[in-house]
Steps between C-alpha positions, in 0.01 A plus 500: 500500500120439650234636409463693793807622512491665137191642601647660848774637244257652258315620818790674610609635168134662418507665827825613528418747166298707743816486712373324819617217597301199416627199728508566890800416664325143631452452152844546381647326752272180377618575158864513595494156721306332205789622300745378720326142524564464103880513604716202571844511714781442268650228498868477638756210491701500796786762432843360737499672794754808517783308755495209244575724210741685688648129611502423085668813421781433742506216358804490194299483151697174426345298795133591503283222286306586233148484716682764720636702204105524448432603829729789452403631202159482605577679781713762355303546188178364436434654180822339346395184698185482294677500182770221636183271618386539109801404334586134380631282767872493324492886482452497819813259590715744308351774721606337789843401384587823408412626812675224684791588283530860689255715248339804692136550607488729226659299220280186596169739486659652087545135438129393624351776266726439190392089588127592486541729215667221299816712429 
């Protein structure tokens, strides 16, 4: 934090003992877009769009690809995608095989966490 900042805080905190407010609303604003400024937008991947999930879902497990089977997940449930994207690449085959194979959305996501736990 700048200098001048830390001193508009101690400012404010030595004059709001007396219980007056110390900043004017101008001020605070200023302090609240400087703030703001410090922020960056989060960055996103591009999440499928929600007809082309629904057009994977309809989709029989057995004949969506792996890179789809992704999709999916990540649409469905990104936490559980997270873990899938850090497991080894052959984990992840047996992920997908298993799924292909007729496993539930929830069975694939118990078999994600027990692959990532190393159980």
């Amino acid at each position: 934090m700048s200098l001048g900042k830390l001193l508009a805080i101690a400012g404010y905190f030595a004059m709001s003992t007396g219980n007056c407010l110390a900043l004017t609303e101008e001020e605070y604003l200023k302090y609240i877009d400087a703030e703001a400024s410090k922020l960056s937008e989060p960055s996103t991947s591009p999440v499928p769009r929600s007809d082309a999930v629904e057009n994977l879902e309809a989709k029989d497990a057995a004949q969506l690809s792996q890179k789809e089977f992704e999709q999916l997940l990540k649409a469905k449930a990104k936490g559980t995608y997270s873990f899938y994207e850090s497991l080894m690449e052959k984990d992840k085959a047996e992920v997908y095989k298993y799924y292909a194979g007729g496993a539930s959305m929830q069975q694939i996501r118990r078999m994600i966490i027990n692959r990532k736990m190393n159980r």
